[in-house]
N, CA, C and O of each residue as an XYZ file, in Angstrom:
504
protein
N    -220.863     90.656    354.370
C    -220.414     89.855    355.499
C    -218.936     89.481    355.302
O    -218.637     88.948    354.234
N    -218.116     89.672    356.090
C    -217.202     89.439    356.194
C    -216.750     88.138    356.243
O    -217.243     87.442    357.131
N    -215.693     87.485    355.293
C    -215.436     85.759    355.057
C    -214.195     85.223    356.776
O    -213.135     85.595    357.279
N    -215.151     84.305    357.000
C    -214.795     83.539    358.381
C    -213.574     82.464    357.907
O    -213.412     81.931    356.810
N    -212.940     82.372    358.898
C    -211.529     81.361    357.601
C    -211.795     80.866    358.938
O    -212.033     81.308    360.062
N    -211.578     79.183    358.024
C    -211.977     77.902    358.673
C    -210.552     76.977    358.196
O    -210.094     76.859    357.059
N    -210.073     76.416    359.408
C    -208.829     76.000    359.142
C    -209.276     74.412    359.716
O    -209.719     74.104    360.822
N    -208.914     73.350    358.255
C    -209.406     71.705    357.968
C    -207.777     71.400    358.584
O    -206.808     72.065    358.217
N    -207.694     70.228    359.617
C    -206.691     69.523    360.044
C    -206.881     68.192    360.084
O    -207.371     67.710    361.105
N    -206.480     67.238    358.832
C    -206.573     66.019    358.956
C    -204.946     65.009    358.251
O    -204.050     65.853    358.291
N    -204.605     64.253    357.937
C    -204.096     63.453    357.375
C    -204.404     62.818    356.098
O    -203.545     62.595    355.245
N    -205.088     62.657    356.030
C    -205.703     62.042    354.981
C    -206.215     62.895    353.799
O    -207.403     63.217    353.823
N    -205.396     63.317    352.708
C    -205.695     63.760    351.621
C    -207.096     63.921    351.092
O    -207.747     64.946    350.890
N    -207.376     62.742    350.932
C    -208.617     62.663    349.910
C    -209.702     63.392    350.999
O    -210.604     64.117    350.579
N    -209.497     63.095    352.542
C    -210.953     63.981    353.242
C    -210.850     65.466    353.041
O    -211.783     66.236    352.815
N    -209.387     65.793    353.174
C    -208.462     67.327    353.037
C    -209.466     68.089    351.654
O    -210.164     69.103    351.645
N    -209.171     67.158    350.667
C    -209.474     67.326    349.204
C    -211.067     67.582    349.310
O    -211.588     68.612    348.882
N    -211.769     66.551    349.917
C    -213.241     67.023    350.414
C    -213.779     68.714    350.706
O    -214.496     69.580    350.205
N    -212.906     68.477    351.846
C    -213.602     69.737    352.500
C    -212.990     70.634    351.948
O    -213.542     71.735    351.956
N    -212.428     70.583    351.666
C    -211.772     71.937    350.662
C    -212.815     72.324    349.390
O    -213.174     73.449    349.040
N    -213.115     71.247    348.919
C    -213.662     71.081    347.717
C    -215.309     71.891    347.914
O    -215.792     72.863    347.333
N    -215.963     70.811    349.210
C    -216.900     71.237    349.669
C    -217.178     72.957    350.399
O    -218.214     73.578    350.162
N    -216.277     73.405    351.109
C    -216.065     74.766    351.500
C    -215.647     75.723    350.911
O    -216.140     76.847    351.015
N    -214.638     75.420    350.174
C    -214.065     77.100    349.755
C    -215.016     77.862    348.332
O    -214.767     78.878    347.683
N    -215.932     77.065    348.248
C    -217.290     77.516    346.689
C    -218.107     78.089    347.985
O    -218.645     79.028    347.399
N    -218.588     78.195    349.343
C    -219.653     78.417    349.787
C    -219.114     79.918    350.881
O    -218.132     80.128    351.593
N    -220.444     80.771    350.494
C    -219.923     82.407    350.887
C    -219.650     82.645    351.902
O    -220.268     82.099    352.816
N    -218.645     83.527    352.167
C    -218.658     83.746    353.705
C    -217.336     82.739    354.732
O    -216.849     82.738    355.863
N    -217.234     81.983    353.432
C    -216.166     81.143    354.245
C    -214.620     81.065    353.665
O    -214.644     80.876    352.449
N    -213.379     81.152    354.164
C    -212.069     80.764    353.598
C    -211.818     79.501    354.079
O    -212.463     79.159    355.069
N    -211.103     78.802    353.649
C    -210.424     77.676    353.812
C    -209.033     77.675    353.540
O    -208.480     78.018    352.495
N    -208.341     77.100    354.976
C    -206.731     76.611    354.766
C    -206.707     75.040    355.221
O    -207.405     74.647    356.156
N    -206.038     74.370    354.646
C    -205.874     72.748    354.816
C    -204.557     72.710    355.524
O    -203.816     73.623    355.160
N    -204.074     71.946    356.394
C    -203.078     71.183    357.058
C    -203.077     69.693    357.516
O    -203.655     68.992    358.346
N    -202.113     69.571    356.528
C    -202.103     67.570    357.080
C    -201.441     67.562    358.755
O    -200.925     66.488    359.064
N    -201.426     68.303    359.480
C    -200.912     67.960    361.329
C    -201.299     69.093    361.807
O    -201.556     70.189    361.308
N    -201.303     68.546    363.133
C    -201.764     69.712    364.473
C    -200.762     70.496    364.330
O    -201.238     71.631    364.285
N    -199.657     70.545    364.233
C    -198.285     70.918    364.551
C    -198.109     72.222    363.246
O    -197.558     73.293    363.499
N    -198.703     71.871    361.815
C    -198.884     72.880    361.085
C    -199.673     73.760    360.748
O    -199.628     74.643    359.891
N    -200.804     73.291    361.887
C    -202.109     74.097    362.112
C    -201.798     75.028    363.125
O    -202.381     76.112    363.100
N    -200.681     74.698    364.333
C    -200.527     75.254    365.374
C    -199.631     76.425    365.110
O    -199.659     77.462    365.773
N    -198.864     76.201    364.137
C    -197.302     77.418    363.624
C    -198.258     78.256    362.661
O    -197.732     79.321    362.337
N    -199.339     78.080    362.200
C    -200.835     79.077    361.250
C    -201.718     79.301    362.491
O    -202.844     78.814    362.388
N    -201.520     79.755    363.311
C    -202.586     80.164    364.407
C    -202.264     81.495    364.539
O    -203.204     81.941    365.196
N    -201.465     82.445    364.301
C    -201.520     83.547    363.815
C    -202.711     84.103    362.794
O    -203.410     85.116    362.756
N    -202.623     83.359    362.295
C    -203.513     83.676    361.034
C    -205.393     84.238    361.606
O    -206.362     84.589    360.933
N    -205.171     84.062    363.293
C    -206.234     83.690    363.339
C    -207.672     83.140    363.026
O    -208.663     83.814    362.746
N    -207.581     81.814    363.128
C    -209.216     81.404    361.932
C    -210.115     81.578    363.350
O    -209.879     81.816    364.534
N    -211.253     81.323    362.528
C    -212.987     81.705    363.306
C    -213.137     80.047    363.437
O    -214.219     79.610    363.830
N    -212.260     79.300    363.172
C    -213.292     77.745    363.360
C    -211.791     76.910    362.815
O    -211.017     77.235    361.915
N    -211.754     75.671    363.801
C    -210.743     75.155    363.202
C    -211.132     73.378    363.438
O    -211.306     72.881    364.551
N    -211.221     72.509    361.944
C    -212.180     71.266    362.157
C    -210.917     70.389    362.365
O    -210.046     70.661    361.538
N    -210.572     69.389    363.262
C    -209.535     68.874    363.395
C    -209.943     67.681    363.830
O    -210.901     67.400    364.550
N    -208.887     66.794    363.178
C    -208.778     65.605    362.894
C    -208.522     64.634    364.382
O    -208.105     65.419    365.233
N    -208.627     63.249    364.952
C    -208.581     62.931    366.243
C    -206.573     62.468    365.931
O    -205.620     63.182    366.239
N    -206.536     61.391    365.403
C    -205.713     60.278    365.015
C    -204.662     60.923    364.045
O    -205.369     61.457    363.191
N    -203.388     61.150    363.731
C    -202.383     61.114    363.149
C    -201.588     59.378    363.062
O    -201.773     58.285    363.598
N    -200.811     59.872    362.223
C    -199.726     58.587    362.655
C    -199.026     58.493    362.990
O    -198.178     59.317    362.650
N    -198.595     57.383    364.033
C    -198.478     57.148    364.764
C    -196.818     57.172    364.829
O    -196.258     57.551    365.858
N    -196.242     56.843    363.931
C    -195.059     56.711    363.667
C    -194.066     57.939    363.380
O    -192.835     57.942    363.398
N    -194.819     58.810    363.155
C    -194.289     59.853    362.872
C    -193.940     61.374    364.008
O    -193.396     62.463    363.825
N    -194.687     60.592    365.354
C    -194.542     61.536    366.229
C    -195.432     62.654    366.914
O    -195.451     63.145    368.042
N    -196.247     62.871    365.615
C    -197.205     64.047    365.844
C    -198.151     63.707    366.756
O    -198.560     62.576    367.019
N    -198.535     64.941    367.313
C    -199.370     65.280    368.297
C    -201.096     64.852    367.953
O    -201.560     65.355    366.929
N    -201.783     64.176    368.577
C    -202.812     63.701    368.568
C    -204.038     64.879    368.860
O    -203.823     65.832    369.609
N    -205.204     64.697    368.237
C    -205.939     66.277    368.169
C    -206.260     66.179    369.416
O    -207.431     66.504    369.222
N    -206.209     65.965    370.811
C    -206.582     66.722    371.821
C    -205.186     66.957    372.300
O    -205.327     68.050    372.848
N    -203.932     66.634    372.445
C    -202.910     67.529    372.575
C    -202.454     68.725    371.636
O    -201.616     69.563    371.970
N    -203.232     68.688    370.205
C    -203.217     69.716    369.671
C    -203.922     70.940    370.527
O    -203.419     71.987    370.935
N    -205.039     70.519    370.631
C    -206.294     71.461    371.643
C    -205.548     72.092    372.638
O    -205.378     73.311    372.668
N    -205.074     71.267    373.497
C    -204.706     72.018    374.378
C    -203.813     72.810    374.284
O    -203.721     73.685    375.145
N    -202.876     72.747    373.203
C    -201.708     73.751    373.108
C    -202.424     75.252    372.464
O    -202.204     76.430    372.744
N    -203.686     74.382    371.156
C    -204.246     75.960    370.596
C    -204.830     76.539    371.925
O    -204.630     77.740    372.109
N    -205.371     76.001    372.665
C    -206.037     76.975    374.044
C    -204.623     77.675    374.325
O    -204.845     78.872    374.141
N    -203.493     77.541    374.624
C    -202.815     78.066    374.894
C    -202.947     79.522    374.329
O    -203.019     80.503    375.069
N    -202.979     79.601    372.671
C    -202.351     80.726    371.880
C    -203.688     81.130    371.910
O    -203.794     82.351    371.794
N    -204.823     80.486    372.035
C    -206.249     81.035    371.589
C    -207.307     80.287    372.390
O    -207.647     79.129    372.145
N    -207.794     81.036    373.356
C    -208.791     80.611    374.167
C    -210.183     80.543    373.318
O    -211.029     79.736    373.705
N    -210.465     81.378    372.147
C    -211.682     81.707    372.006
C    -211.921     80.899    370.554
O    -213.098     80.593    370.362
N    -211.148     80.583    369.700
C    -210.938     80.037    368.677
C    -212.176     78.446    368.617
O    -211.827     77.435    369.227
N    -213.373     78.459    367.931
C    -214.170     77.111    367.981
C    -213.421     75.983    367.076
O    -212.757     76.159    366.054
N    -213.786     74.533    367.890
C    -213.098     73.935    367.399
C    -213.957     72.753    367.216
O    -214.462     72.313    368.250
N    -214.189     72.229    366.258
C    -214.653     70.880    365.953
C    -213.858     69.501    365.680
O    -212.852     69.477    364.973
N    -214.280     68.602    366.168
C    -213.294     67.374    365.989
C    -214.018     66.669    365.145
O    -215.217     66.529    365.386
N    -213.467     66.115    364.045
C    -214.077     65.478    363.178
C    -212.736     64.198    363.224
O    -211.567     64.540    363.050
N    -213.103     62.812    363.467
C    -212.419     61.727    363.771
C    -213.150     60.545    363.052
O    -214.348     60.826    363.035
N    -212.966     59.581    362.573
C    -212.817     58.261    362.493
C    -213.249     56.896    363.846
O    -213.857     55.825    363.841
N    -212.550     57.696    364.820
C    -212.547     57.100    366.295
C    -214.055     57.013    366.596
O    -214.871     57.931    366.515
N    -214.277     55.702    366.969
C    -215.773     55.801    367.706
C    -215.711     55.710    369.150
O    -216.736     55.415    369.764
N    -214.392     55.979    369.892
C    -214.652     56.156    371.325
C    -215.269     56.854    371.926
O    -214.972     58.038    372.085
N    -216.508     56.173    372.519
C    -217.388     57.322    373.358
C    -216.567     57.755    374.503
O    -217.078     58.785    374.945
N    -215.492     57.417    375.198
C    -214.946     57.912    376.466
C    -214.288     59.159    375.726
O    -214.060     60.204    376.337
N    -213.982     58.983    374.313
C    -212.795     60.600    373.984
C    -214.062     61.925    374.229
O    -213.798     62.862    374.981
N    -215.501     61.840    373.455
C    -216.404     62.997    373.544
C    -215.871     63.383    374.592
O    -215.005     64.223    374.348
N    -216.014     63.105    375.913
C    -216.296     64.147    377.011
C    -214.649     64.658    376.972
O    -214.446     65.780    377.437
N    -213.522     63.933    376.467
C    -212.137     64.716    376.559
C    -211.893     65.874    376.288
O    -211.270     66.825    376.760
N    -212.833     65.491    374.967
C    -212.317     66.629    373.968
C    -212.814     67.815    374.290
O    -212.127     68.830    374.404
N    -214.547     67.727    374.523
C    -215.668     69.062    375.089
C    -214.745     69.800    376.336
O    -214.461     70.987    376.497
N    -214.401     68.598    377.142
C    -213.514     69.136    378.680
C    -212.478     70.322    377.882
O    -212.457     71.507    378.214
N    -211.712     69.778    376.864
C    -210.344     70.517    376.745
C    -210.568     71.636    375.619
O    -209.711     72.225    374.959
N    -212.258     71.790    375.580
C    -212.632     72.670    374.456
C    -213.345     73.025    373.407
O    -213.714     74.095    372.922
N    -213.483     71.720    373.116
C    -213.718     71.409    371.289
C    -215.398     71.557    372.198
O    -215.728     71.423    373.377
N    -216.572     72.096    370.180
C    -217.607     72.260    370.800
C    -218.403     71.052    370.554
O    -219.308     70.681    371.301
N    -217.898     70.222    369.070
C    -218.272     69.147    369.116
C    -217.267     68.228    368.555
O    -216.090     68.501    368.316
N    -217.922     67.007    368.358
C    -217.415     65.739    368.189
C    -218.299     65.170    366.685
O    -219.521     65.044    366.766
N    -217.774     64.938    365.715
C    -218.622     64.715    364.763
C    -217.936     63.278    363.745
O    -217.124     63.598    362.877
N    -218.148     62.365    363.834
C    -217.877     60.868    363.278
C    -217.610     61.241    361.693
O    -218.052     62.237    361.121
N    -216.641     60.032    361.022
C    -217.157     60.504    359.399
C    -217.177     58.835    359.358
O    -216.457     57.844    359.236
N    -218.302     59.202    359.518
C    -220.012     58.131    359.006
C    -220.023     58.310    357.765
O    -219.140     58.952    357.196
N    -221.144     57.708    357.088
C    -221.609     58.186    356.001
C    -222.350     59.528    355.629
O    -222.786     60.223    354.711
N    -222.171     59.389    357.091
C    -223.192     60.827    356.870
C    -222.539     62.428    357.025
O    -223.006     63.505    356.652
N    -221.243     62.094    357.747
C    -220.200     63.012    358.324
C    -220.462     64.887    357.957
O    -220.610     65.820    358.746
N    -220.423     64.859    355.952
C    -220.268     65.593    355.501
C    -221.176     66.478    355.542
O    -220.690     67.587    355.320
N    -223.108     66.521    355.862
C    -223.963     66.760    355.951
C    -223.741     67.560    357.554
O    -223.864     68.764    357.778
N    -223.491     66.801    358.239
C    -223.300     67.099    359.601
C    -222.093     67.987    359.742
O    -221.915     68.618    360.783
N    -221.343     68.050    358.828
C    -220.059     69.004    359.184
C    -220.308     70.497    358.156
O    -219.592     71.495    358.243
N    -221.325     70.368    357.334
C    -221.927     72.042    356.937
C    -222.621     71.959    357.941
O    -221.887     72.388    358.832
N    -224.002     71.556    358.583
C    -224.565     71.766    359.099
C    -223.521     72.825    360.331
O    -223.678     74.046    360.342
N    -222.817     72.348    360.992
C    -222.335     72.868    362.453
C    -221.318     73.782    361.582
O    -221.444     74.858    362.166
N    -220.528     73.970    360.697
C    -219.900     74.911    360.594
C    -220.794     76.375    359.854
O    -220.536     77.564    360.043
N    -221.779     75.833    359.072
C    -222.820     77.328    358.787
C    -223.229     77.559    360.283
O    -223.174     78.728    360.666
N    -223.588     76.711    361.080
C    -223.777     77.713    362.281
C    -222.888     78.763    362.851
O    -223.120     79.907    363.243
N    -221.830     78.067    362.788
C    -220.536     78.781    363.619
C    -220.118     80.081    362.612
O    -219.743     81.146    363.102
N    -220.221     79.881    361.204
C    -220.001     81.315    361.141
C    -220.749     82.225    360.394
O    -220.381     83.066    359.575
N    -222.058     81.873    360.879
C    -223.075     83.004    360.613
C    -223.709     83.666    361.978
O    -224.598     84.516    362.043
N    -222.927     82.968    363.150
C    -223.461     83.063    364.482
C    -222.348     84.306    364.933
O    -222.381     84.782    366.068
């Protein structure tokens, strides 16, 4: 089987350090990390099969927030799955994000990490 590269977009190191940690040991999958939309968006060449992205940046710094990320990757890549993995408990963002693409919306709860193999072994054994 051919390895699916899954591209992690968050800020926050230590979650970065997670999923990295957690993904790149399990078959079938590559992993690239980017702390911003903006350096995930200039690696979209690379084409990945799945890209888990973060809601919230900071704020101060300018960067693009993950559903203006979305919409720009629709630009370069209509077909590209995208998961949002956020902090944010706004129920009004779900339906933004599904609208502009993303297939889900996944909290980091306590439980986050369980729920984020779960949906990405789907996506690339599907």
């Amino acid at each position: 089987m051919e390895n699916k590269l899954v591209f992690f977009v968050d800020d926050d190191k230590m979650i970065l350090n997670l999923l990295e940690y957690t993904f790149k040991s399990r078959s079938g999958i590559q992993v690239k990390t980017f702390f911003s939309g903006e350096e995930c968006l200039e690696n979209m060449h690379l084409k990945p099969d799945l890209v888990v992205l973060d809601h919230l940046f900071p704020d101060d710094t300018g960067q693009l927030n993950g559903l203006d990320v979305i919409k720009k990757m629709r630009e370069a890549n209509k077909t590209v799955s995208i998961i949002v993995l956020s902090s944010q408990q706004d129920e009004n963002l779900i339906p933004e994000f599904l609208k502009v693409g993303a297939k889900q919306y996944i909290s980091k709860d306590d439980y986050f990490i369980d729920a984020l193999i779960e949906s990405i072994e789907a996506e690339v054994s599907s």
